[in-house]
N, C-alpha and C positions, 0 to 999 in steps of 0.2 A: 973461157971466162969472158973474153971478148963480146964473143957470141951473143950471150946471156945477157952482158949490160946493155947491147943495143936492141935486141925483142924486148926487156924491158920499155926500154923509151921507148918503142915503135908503139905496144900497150899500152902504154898512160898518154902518148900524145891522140892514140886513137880513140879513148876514154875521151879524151877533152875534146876531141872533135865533136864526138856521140852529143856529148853534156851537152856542149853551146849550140848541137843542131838542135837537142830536144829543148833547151831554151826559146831559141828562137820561134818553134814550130808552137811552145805555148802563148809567148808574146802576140803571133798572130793571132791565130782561134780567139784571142783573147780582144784585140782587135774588131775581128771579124763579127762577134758577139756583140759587142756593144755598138756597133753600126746597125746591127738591126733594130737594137733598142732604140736609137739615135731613133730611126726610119719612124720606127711605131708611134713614141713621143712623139715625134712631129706634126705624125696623123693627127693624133688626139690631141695637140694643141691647135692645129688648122680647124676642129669641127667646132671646136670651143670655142675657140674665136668667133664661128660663125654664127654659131646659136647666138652669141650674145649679142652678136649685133642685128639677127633677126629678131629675137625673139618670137618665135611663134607661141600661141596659144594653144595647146590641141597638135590635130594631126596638120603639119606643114602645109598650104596651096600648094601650087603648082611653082608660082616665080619662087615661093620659099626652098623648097625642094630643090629648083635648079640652082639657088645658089650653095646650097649645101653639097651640090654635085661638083 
């Protein structure tokens, strides 16, 4: 009987192990995900920026172009 009560607990404490790793492991991804987005947004607010303070007309010169680079 012994026996029996403590592989239980060894079971549900290994359960909760599992739980809070697979928690953790979505927390990150999760993380992980929205830094990219963070990255991309950044992009597309650096280009925006620069358009608007170039404005160009048409297809960009050349100084225009290199600031956009």
């Amino acid at each position: 009987m012994k026996i029996a009560i403590g592989n239980r607990r060894s079971v549900v404490s290994f359960g909760w192990t599992v739980g809070c790793a697979a928690a953790l492991l979505l927390a990150c991804a999760a993380c992980w995900r929205s830094s990219e987005e963070r990255q991309a947004k950044n992009a597309v607010n650096a280009f925006y920026d620069v358009y608007m303070k170039v404005r160009p007309s048409g297809v960009p010169t050349k100084e225009q172009q290199a600031e956009f680079k």
